[in-house]
LOGUPA-975046 format. One line per 4 residues: their letters; for each residue y, x, z of N, C-alpha, C, O. Coordinates in steps of 0.2 Angstrom, whole numbers, plus 5000, padded with zeros to 4 digits. Example, Ala and Ser with C-alpha at 12.3 -4.5 7.8 and 13.67 -1.06 7.14 Angstrom:
BEGIN
as) 4972,5066,5039,4978,5062,5039,4984,5066,5039,4983,5071,5042 | 4989,5064,5035,4995,5068,5036,5000,5064,5039,5006,5067,5040 $
***
This chain:
BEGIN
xxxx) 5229,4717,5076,5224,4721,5074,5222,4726,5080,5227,4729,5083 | 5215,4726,5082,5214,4730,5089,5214,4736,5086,5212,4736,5081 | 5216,4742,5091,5217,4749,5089,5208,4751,5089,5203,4749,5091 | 5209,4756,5086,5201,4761,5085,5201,4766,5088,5205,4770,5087 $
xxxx) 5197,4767,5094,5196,4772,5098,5190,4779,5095,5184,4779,5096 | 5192,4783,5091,5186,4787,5089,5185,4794,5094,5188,4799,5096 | 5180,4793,5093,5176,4801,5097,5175,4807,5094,5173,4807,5089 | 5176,4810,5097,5174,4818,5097,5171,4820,5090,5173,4823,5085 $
xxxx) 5164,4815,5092,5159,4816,5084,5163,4815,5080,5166,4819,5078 | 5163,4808,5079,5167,4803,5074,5172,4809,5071,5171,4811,5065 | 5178,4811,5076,5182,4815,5071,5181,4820,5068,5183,4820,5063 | 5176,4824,5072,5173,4832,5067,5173,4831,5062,5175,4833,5057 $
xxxx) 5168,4823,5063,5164,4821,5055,5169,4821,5050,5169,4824,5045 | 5175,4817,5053,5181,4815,5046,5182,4820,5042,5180,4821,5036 | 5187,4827,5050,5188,4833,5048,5184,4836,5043,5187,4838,5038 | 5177,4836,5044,5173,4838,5040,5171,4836,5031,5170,4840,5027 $
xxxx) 5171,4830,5031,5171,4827,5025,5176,4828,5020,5175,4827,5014 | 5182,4830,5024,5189,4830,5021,5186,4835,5015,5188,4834,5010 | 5182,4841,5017,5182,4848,5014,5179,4845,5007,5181,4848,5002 | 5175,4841,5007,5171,4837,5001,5173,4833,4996,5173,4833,4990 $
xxxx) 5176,4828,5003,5179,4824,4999,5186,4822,4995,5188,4819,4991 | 5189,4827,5001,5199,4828,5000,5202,4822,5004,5200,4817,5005 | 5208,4824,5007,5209,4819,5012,5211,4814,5009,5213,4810,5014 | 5211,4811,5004,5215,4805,5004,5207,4799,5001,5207,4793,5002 $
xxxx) 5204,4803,5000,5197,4798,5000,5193,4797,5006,5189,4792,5007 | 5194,4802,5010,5190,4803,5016,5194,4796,5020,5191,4790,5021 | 5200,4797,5021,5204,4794,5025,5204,4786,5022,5205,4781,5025 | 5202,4785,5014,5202,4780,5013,5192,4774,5015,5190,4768,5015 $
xxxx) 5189,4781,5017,5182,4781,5016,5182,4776,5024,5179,4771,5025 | 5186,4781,5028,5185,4780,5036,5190,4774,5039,5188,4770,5043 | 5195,4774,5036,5200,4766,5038,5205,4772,5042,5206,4771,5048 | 5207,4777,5039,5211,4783,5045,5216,4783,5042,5215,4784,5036 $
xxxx) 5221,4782,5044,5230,4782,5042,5228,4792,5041,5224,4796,5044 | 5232,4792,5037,5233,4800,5033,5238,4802,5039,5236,4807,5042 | 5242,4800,5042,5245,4804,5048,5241,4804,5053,5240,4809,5057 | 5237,4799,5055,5231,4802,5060,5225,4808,5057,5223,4813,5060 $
xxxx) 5224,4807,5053,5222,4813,5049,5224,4821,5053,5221,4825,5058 | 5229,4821,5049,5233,4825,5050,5235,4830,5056,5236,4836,5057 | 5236,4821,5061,5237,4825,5069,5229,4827,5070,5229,4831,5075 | 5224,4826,5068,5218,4828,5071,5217,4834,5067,5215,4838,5070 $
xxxx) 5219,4834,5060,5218,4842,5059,5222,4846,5063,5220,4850,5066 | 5228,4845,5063,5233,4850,5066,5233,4851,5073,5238,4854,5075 | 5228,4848,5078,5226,4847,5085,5218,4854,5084,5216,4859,5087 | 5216,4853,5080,5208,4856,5079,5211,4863,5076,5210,4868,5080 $
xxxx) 5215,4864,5070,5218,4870,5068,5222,4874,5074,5224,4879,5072 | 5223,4873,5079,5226,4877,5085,5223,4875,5095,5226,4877,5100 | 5217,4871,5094,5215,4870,5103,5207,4870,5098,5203,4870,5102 | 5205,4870,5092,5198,4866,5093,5195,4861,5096,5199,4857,5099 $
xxxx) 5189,4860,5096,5186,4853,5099,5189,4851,5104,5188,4845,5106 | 5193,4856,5109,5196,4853,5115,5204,4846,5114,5205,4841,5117 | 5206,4850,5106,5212,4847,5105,5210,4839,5103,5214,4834,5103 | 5204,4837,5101,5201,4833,5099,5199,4829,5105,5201,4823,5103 $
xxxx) 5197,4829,5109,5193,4826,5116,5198,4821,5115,5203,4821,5111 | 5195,4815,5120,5197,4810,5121,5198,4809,5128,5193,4807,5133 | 5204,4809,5129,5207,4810,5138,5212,4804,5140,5214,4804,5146 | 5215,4800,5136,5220,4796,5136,5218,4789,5141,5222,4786,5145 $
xxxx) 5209,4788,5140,5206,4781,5142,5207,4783,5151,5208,4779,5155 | 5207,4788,5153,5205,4790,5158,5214,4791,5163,5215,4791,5169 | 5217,4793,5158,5223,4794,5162,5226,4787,5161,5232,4787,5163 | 5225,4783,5158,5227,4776,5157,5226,4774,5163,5230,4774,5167 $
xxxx) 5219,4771,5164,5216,4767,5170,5220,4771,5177,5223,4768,5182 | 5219,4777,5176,5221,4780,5182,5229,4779,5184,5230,4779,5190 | 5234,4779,5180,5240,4776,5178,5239,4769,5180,5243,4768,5185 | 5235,4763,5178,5238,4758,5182,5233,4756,5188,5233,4750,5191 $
xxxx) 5231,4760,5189,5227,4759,5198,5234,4761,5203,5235,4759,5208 | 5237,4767,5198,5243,4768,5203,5250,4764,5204,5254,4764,5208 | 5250,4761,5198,5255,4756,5197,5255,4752,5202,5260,4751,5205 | 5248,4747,5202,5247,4743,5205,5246,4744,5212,5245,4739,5216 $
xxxx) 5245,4751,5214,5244,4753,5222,5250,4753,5225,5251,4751,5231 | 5257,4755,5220,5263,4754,5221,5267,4749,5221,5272,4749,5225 | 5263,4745,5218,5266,4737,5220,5263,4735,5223,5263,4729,5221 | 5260,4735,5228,5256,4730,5232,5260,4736,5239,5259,4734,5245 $
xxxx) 5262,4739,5239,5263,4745,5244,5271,4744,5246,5274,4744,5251 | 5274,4743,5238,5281,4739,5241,5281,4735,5243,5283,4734,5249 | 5280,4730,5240,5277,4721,5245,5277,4723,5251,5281,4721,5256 | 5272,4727,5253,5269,4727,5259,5275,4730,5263,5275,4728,5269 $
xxxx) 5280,4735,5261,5284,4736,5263,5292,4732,5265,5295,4733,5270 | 5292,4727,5260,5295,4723,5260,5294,4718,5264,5298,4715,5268 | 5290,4717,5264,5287,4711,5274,5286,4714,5276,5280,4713,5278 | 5289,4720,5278,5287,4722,5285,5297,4726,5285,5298,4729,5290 $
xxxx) 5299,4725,5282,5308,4725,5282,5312,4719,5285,5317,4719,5288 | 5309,4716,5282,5309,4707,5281,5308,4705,5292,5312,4702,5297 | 5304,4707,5291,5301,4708,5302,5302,4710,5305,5300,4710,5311 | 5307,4714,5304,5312,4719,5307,5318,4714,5306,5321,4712,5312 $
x) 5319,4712,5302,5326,4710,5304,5327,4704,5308,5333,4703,5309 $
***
């Protein structure tokens, strides 16, 4: 099952609907595990919309551009130890 990426809107909305509809309808309205619920109210109850943003897609990529700069930088380190000796 691929993971669900939701946005900023998308969550307000949840949080918001929850007040109407109660969380356990909302969460079944939206496909939202009640513990993700939960961490998104309890992120919004103490950062607001900040705690909500979506930052992760971005330190991901950026995570493996450096991984793989790292690997390519040991190799290169590697045949060039290798030429020395």
């Amino acid at each position: 099952m691929k993971y669900k990426k939701w946005s900023l809107e998308e969550k307000l909305k949840i949080l918001s609907s929850s007040e109407e509809l109660g969380t356990v309808e909302t969460c079944r309205k939206y496909k939202v595990s009640t513990a993700t619920f939960y961490s998104w109210k309890k992120k919004f109850d103490s950062q607001g919309e900040a705690g909500l943003k979506v930052t992760y897609d971005t330190r991901s990529k950026e995570l493996k551009q450096a991984e793989e700069e790292n690997r390519i930088l040991r190799k290169l380190l590697s045949n060039k130890e290798i030429e020395l000796e």
